[in-house]
N, C-alpha and C positions, 0 to 999 in steps of 0.2 A: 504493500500500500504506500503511494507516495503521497503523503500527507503531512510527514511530520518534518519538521524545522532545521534550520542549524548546516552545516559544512556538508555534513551526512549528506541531507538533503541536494544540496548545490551539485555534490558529486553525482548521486542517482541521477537527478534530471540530466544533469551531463551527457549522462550514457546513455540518456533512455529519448534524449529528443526525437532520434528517429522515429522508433515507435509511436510514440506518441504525435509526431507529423509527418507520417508516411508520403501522403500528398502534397503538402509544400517542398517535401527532399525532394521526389519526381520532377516538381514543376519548375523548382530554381535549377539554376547552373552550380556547379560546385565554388565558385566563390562567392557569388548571393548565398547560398546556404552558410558558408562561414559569419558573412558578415546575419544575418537573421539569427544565428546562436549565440554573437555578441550579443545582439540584442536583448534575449532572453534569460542570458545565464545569470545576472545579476539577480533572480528572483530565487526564492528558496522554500517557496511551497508553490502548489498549483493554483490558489490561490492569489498572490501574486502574480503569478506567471499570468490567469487570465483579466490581470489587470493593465500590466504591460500591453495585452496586445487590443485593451479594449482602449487604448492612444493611441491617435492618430502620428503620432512619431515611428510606431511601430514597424513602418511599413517602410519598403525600401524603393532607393532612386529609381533603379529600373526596373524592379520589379514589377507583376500586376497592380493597380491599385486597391482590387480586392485581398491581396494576401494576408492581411490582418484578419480581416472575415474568415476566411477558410482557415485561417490557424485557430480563429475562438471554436467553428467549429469543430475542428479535428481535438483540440483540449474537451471540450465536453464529450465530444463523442470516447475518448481516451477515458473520462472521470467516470459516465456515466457504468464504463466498463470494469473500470477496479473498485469506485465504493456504493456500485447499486448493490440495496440490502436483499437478501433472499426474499423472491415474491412469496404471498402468503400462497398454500396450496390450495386452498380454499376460499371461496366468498361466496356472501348468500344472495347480491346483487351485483348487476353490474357495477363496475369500478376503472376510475383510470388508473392507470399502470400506475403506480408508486413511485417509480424511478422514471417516469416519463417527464422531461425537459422540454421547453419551448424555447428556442431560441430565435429571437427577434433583429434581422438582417437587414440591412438595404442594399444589398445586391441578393438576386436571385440566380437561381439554377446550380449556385454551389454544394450540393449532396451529389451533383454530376460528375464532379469532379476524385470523389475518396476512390472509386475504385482501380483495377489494377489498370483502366485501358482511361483515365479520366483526364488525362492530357490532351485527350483527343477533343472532348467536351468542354474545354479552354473559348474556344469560339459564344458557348451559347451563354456564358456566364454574363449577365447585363446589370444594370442599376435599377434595380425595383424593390420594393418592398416584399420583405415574403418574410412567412415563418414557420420554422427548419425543426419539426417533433423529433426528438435522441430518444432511444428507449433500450433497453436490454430486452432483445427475444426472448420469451419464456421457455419456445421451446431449445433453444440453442445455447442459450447464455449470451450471444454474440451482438455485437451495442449496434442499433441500427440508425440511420438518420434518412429522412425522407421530406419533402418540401409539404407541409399541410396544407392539402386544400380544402375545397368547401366543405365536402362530406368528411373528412378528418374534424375539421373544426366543428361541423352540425354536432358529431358525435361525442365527441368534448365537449361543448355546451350541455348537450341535453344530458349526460351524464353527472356533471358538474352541479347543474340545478335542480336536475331531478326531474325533467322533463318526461313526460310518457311520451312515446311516438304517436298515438291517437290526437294526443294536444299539439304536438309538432304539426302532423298534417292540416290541423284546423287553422293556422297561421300561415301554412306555405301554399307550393303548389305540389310538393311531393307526394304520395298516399301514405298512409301508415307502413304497408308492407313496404315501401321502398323505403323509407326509415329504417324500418326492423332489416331488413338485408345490410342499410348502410352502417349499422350498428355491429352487426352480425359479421361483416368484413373486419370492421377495426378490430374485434376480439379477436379473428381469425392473425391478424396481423401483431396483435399483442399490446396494442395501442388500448384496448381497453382489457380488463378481465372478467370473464363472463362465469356464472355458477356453472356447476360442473353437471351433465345429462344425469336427471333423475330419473332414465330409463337405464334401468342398470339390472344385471345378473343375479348379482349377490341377493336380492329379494326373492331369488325362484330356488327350486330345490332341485340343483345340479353341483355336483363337483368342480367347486373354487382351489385350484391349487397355487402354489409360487409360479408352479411351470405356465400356467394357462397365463396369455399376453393378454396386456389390458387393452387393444383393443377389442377382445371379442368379448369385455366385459361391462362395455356400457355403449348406448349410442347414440349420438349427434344428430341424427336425422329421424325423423318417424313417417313412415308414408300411408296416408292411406288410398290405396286403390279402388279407384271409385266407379262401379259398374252402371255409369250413368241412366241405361236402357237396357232393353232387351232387343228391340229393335237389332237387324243384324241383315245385309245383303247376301249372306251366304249361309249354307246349312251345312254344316259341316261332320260329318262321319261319328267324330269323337268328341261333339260339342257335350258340355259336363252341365249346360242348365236350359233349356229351352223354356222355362215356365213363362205362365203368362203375368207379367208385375205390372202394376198403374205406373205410367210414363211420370217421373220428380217435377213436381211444379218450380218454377226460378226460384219463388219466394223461400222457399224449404227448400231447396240449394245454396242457396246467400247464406240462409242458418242456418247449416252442415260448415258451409268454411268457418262462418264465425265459431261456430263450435270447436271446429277444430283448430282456430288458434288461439282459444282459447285455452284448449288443451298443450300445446304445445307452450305456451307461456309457463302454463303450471311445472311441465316437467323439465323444461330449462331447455328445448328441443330447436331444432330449423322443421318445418313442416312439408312434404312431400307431396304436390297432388298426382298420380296417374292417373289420366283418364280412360276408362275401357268401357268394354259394355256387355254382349253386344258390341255394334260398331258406333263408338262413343260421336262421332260425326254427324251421325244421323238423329243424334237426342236435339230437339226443335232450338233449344240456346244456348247450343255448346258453346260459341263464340262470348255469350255474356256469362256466362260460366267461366268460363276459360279467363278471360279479361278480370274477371273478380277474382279470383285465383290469382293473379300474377299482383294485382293491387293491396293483393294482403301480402306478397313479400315472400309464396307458395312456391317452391321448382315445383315447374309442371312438365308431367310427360305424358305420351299420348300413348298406347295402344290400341290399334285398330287394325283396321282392314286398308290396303292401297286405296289412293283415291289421285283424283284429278286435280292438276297443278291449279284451277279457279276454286278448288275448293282448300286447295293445303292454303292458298297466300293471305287468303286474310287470318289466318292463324298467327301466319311470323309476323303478318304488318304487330299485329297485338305482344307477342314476342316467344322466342322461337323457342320450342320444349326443349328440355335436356337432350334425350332422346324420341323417336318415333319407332316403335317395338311393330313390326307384322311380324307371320307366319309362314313359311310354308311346312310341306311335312313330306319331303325328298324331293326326289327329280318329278319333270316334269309331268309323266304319265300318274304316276301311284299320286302325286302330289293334286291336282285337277279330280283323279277318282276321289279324294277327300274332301275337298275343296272347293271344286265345280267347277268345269270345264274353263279353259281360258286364263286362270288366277294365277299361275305362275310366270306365265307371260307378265298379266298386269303388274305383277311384286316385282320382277326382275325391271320394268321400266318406274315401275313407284323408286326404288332403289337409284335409281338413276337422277328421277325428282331430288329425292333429298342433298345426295352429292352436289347436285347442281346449287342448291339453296342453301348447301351447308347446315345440314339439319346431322345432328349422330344418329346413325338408322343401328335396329338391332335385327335379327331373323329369329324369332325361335323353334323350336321343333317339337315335336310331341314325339316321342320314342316309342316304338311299337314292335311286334316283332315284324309287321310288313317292310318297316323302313328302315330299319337296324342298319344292310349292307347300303343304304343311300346315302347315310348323314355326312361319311367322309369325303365321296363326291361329290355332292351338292356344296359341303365347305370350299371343292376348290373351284367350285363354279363362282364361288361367292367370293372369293378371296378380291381385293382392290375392289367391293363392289358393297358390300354390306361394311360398316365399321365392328362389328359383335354377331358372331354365331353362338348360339347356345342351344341347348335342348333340357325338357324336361319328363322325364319319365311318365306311361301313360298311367294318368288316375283312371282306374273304370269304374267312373261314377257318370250317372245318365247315361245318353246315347253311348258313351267312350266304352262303358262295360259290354260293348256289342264286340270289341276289338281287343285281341291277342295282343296282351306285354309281351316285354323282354323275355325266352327264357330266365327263369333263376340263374340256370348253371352256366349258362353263354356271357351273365351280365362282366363282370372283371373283366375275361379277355376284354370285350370290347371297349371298356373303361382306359384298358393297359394300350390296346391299338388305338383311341383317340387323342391319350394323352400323348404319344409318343407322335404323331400328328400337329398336337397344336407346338410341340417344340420346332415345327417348321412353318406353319400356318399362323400369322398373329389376330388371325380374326376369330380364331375357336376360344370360343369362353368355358373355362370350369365353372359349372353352375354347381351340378348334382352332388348335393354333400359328402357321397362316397368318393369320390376324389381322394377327399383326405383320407383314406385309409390306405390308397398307394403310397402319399406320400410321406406319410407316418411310417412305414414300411421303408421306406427312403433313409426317413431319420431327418424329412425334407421341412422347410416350414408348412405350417395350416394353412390353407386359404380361407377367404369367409364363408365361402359355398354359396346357399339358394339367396340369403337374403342377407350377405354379411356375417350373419352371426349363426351359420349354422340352418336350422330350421327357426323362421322367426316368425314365426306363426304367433300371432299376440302380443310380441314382443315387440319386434321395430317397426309391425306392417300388420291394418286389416282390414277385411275387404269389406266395403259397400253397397248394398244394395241398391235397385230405383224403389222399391217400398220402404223403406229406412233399416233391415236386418243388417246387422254387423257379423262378420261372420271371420274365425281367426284363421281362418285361408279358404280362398273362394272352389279350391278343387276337391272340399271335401264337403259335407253339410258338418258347420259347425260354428251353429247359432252362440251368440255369446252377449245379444242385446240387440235391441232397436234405437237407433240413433232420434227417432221420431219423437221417443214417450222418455228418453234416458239421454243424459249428457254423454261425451266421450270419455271424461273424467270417471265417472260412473261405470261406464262400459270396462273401460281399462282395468280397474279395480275389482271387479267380479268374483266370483270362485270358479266361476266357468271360464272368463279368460288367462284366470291362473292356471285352472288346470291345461290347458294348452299349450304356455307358454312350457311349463313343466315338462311336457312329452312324455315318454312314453316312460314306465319305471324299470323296463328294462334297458334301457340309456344310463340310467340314473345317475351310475357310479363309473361309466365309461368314459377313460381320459380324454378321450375325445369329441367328448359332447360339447363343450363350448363352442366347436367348430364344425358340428354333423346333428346328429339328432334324427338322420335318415329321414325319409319322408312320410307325414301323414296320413297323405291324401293316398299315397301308391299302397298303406298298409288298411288300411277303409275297402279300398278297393279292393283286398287280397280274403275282406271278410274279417280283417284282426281286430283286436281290442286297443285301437290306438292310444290308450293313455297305460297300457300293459304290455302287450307283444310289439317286440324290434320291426324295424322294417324288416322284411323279407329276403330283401335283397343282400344287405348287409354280411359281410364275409369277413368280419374283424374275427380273430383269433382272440378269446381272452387270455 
């Protein structure tokens, strides 16, 4: 720590000027740097030190005339680094960063200037007013400095006074949700600190060990997957619900999102909408649906069916989903007998849509034993053409129980053939939670599997109905509240949405349940006791 006084001190700083001004070493010549350490060695804390350079005598003949300014900053950014205090690991609201600094400059663009290529950025350095937030990254330790603008500052205000983002939007012209995201960035960034996700593990009854990593033990996002309609352009072979449900009126739409961020306030969460359905396009106000949704500050994604470029743009005009998830379910022939004639055609030029508009497209597939030997084909059809191929094992629940799963005994190899596949394909996604038990086998890391964290049935995601049923994954029936007569708050709390979250008890004590938990819906469908008997499939050796 250089802080303390006396000869000692004079000699440290001595040695340690570079350090401490890496970017004025860079930017001077080797005898401007000599004459700039005359300058400063007279002082004998850093405190001194940033008093010298806050005089204008500081600065040298030929030097830039900003050099003084970038040496106060390169001293804080320096200080910020050795005596910021341990951030607390906790907070029960938001917070500005404790060790976060403002520094107030009259030339601007100098944070362009610290890094290793910042000589180059000498030109954009001007005379303006600006002010330069230092902070220690929380997650790095590493002392950051960046020029605040408007939404840096919004978010410092409203922190500072305790502003709600509902009262911010009544003042501005921004909505709440864009508040809540621009708030939601500075925490991401460390500039503020945010409570820590009250959607966390440790409340369910599965094995918590050192080894299990924290991120499969709490999560950031919560989605709900919202089956806007039933409504749908295609009949589909292995479709899992065809029933008849009353079309969501807007109004009880508006109060589904406010509910749900409502809910997401409560558990410290970012809130998730996907839209599905049915073919969610076709529900009569997707677009004012969708548009309210992004106003509350919601990533929204779409799942549906391909559609037509006058029907995708006014979507992005309003702003454009994370991703756009269709299907198919193999090549083209077996894919059209499921699907209806002509559809794979239309997905392969949908595909082409989004590319063009820059939209992340996903494909997913329904695994069966029909199309088992397609999926690695169809991957390389898909390859520079989908951004995400995935598949999901078939549930045979509804019509889908008409259609042959995977052998049992066939399923690994072709687990072991696709993984060995996507180490040459970057568009093949590991969804299916058994995954992780090759690479457990490996000795390899976990991946999140279906939903992140495993099976997250209840946990980080549940699906929606157009009648208001909540249901803790839409491929199984498995009621858990009506969003209509019960809050989500409510919903989430249940013993019915506990017991799902929990899975099955034959998981219970499996070390690899934070990251697996097999799948539900595929063990419903095999006739099992889903909150008792394993998945099926499942080929873990205990």
């Amino acid at each position: 720590m250089l802080t303390t006084t006396g000869s000692l001190m004079s000699k440290a700083m001595a040695c340690n000027f570079t350090e401490i001004f890496p970017a004025c070493r860079r930017l001077l010549t080797a005898p401007q740097w000599q004459e700039f350490l005359a300058l400063l060695r007279p002082a004998e804390n850093l405190a001194e030190l940033a008093g010298l350079l806050a005089d204008p005598a500081a600065g040298l003949p030929e030097a830039p005339s900003w050099l003084s300014a970038l040496a106060r900053l390169e001293l804080a950014l320096y200080r910020v680094g050795q005596e910021s205090p341990a951030l607390p690991a906790m907070v029960a609201q938001r917070t500005i960063n404790p060790s976060l600094e403002l520094l107030e400059s009259f030339w601007g663009g100098l944070p362009l200037l610290l890094g290793e290529n910042g000589a180059e950025a000498a030109p954009l350095v001007s005379k303006r007013q600006e002010v330069v937030m230092i902070w220690p990254d929380p997650e790095t330790g590493k002392s950051r400095a960046q020029a605040a603008g408007p939404e840096e500052l919004l978010a410092l205000k409203m922190v500072a006074e305790g502003i709600e983002p509902c009262q911010a939007a009544s003042l501005g012209e921004l909505s709440a949700g864009a508040i809540e995201a621009a708030l939601a960035r500075a925490a991401a960034r460390g500039i503020l600190l945010a409570p820590s996700s009250h959607i966390r593990r440790e409340e369910e009854s599965f094995p918590i060990t050192e080894a299990v990593e924290p991120r499969f033990l709490a999560a950031e996002v919560f989605t709900l997957q919202w089956h806007l309609t039933q409504a749908c352009d295609l009949h589909c072979k292995h479709c899992y619900d065809r029933s008849d449900r009353a079309p969501l009126p807007l109004a009880r739409g508006l109060a589904v999102l406010d509910d749900l961020l409502a809910f997401c306030q409560s558990r410290q969460v970012r809130g998730q909408v996907s839209f599905s359905g049915g073919n969610p396009l076709l529900y009569p106000h997707f677009l004012a649906l969708y548009q309210a949704a992004v106003d509350r500050g919601f990533t929204v994604a779409i799942l549906g069916n391909a559609t037509a470029k006058e029907h995708l743009l006014p979507v992005l005009a309003i702003a454009r989903p994370a991703f756009f998830q269709v299907s198919l379910e193999g090549l083209s022939e077996h894919n059209d007998f499921i699907r209806g004639q002509g559809y794979f055609a239309r997905v392969m030029e949908f595909l082409d849509l989004l590319r063009e508009q820059e939209v992340y497209s996903m494909v997913m597939l329904t695994l069966t034993r029909g199309n088992m030997a397609q999926v690695l084909p169809l991957a390389e059809l898909l390859r520079g053409r989908a951004d995400l191929f995935v598949f999901n094992r078939l549930a045979m629940v509804g019509e889908g129980s008409l259609l042959e799963s995977v052998p049992i005994a066939e399923y690994r190899g072709f687990l072991e053939e696709y993984l060995a596949a996507a180490g040459e394909n970057p568009g093949l996604g590991l969804k299916d939670n058994l995954f992780n038990l090759l690479r457990a086998e490996k000795g390899e890391p976990l991946l999140g599997g279906c939903a992140g964290f495993g099976c997250g049935a209840a946990f980080n995601f549940v699906s929606l109905l157009p009648d208001g049923e909540v249901h803790a994954c839409r491929k199984l029936p498995s009621l858990i509240g009506n969003l209509f007569s019960q809050s989500l708050v409510e919903i989430y709390a249940s013993p019915a949405a506990r017991q799902y979250r929990a899975g099955c008890l034959a998981c219970r004590d499996c070390r690899l349940r934070p990251a697996c938990g097999g799948c539900l819906a595929v063990s419903h469908g095999f006739g099992l006791d889903v909150f008792i008997e394993r998945d099926p499939y499942c080929f873990l050796v205990s």
